[in-house]
C-alpha positions as CSV (number, residue, x, y, z in Angstrom):
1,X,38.6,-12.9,-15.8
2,X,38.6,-9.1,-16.2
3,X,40.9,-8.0,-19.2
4,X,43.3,-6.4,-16.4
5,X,44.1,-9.3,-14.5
6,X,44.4,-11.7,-18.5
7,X,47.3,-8.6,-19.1
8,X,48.6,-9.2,-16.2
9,X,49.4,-13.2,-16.9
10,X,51.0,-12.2,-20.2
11,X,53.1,-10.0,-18.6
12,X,54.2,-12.5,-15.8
13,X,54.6,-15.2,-18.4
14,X,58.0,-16.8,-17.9
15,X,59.8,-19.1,-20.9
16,X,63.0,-21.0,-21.4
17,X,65.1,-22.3,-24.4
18,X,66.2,-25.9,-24.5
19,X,69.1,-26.4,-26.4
20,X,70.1,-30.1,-26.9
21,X,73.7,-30.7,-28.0
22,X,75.5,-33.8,-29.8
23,X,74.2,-37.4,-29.9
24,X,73.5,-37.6,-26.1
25,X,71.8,-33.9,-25.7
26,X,69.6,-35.1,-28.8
27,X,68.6,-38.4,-27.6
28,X,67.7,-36.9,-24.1
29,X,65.7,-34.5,-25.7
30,X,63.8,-36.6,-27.6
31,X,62.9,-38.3,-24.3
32,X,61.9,-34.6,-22.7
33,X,59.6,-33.6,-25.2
34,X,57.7,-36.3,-25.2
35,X,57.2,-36.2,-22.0
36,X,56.1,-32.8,-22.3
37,X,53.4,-33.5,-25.0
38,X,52.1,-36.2,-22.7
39,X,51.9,-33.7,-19.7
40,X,50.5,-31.2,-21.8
41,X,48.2,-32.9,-24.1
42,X,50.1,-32.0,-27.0
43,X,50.2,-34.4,-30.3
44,X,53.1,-35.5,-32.0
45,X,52.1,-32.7,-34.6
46,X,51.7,-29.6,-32.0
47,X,48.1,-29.7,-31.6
48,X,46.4,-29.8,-28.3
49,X,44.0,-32.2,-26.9
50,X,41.9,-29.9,-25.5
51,X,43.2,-26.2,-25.8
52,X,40.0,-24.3,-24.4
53,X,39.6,-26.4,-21.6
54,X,43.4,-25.4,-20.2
55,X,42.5,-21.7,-21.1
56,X,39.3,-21.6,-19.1
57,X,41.0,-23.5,-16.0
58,X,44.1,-20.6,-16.4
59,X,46.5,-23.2,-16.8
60,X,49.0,-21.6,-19.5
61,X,51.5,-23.3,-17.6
62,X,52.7,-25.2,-21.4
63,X,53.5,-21.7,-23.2
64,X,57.3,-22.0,-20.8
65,X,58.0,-24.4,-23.1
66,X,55.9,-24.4,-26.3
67,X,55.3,-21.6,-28.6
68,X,51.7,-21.2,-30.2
69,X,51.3,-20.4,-33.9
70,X,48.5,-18.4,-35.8
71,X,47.3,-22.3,-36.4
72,X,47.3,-23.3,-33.2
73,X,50.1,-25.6,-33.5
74,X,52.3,-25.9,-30.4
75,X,55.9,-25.5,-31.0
76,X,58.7,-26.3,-28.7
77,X,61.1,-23.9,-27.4
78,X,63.9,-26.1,-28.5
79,X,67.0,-26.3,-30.9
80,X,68.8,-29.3,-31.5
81,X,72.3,-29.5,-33.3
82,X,74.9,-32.1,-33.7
83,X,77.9,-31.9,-36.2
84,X,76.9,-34.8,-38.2
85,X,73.5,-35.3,-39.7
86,X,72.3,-38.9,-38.5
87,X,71.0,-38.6,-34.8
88,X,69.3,-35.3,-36.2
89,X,68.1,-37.0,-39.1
90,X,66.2,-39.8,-37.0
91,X,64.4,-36.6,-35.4
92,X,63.6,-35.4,-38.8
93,X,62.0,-38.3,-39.5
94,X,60.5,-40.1,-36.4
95,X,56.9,-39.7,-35.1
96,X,57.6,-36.3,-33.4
97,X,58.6,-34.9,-37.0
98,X,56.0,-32.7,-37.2
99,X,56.3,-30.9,-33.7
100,X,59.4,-29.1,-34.6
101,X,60.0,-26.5,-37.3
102,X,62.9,-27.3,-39.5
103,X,64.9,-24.9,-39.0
104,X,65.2,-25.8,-35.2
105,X,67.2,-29.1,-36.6
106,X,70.6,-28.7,-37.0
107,X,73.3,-30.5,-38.5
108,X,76.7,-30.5,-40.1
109,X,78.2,-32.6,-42.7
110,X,81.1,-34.0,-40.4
111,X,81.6,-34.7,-36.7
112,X,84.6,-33.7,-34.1
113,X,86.7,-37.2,-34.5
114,X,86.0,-38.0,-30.4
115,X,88.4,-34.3,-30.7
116,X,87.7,-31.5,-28.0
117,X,89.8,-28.9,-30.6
118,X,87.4,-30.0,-33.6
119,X,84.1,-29.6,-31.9
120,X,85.5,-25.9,-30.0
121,X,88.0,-24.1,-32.4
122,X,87.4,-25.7,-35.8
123,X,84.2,-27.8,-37.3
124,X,82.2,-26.0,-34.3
125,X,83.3,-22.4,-35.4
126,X,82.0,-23.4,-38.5
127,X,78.2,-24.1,-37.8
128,X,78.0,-22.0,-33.9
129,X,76.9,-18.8,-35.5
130,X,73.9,-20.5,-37.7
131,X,73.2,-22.1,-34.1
132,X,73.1,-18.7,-32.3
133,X,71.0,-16.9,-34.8
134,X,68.1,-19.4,-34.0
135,X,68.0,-18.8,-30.7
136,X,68.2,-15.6,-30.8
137,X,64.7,-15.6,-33.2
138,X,63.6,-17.6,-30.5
139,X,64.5,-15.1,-27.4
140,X,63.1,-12.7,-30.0
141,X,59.5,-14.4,-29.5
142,X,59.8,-14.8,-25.7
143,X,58.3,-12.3,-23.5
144,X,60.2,-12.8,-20.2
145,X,63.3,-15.4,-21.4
146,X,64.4,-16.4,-17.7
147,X,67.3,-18.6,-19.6
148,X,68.7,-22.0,-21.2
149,X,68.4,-25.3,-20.2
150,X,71.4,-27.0,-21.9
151,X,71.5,-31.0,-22.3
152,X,74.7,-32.9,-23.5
153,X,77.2,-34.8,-22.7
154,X,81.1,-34.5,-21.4
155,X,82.2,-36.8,-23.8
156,X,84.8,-35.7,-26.6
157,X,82.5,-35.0,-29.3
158,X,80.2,-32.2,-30.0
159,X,79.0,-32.6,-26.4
160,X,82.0,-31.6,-24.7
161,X,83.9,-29.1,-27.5
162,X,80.9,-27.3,-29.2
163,X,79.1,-27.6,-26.0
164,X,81.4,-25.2,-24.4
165,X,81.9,-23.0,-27.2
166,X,78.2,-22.4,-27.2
167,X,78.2,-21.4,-23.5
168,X,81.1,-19.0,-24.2
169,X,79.2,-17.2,-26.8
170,X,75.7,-17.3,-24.7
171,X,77.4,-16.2,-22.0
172,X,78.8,-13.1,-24.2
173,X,75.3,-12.5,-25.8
174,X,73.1,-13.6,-22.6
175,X,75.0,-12.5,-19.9
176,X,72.4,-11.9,-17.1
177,X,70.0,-15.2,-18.0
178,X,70.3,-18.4,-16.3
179,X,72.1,-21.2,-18.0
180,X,71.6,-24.6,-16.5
181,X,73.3,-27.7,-17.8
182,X,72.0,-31.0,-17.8
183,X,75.2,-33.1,-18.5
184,X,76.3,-37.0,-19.1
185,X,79.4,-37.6,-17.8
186,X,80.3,-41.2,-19.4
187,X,82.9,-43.6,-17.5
188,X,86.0,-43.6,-18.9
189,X,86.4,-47.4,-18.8
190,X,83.4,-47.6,-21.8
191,X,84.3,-45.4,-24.1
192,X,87.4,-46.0,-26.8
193,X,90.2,-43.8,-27.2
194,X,90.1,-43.1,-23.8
195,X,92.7,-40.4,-23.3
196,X,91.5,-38.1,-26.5
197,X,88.0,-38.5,-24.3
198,X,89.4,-37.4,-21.4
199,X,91.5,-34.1,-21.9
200,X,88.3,-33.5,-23.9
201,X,86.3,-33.7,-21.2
202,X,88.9,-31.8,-18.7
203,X,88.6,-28.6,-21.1
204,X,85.6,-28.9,-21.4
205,X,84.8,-28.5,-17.7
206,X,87.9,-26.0,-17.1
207,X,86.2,-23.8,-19.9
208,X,82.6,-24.2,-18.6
209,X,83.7,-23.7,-15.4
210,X,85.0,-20.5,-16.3
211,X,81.3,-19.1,-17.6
């Protein structure tokens, strides 16, 4: 491969940011990236199987969703938050512990009470900037960000409240990328306090719907 043609790649290079929300966003995104070690080759610690081999066949096709260090560790293009610590916490301290950088791991102290209004206007407020400031690092690293995919659920806790505050803000600070949701919408007939739940979930898509 003539050094013309390798610049060229760079250039054409393409990446997204995943960005898993709330107890349902986290637990579907554990499930992605494992999948996406397995189709890459990629250890639960970032470090490819076979790295040279997928550089001589051209197949760079793992850098739209993984970042490479100076180590040659392979680091997703992820951030996971929740409002309350413990579905984070099992991330921080399962077998894919090592694959994510700390800082892509957030939590609060408290969670939104099953309340659209906690998880949008109050507790979310509280921890949305801290969330925005890593992804923008993130875009920062990206050579041709094409956009978010964004996993969570409609249900009435961070999923539905912070969820939609977070596209309100990427949508101010990201206007022209794509933002694609990957969204659970649970059945009202399993989940208690059903009536919170669903005006959550109405605002929520009334406010989504809007971006």
């Amino acid at each position: 491969m003539t050094e013309g043609v390798h610049l060229s790649l760079c250039v054409l290079q393409r990446e997204c940011i995943s960005i898993h929300v709330g107890q349902a966003g986290v637990q579907i995104g554990n499930a992605c990236w494992e999948l996406y070690c397995l189709e890459h080759g990629i250890h639960p610690n970032g470090h490819m199987e076979d790295l040279k081999a997928a550089m001589a066949n051209n197949d760079e096709s793992f850098n739209t969703f993984f970042s490479e260090t100076s180590m040659g560790k392979h680091v997703p293009r992820a951030v996971y938050v929740d409002l309350e610590p413990s579905v984070v916490d099992e991330v921080r301290t399962g077998p894919y512990r090592q694959l994510f950088h700390p800082e892509q791991l957030i939590s609060g102290k408290e969670d939104a009470a099953n309340n659209y209004a906690r998880g949008h206007y109050t507790v979310g407020k509280e921890i949305v900037d801290l969330v925005l400031d890593r992804i923008r690092k993130m875009a920062d690293q990206c050579t041709g960000l094409q956009g978010f995919l964004v996993f969570h659920s409609f249900g009435g806790r961070t999923g539905s409240g912070f969820s939609s505050l977070l596209m309100e803000r990427l949508s101010v600070d990201y206007g022209k990328k794509s933002k694609l949701e990957f969204a659970v919408y649970p059945a009202p007939q399993r989940l208690p306090n059903a009536q919170v739940k669903q005006c959550g979930r109405l605002a929520s898509v009334a406010t989504e719907l809007q971006d």
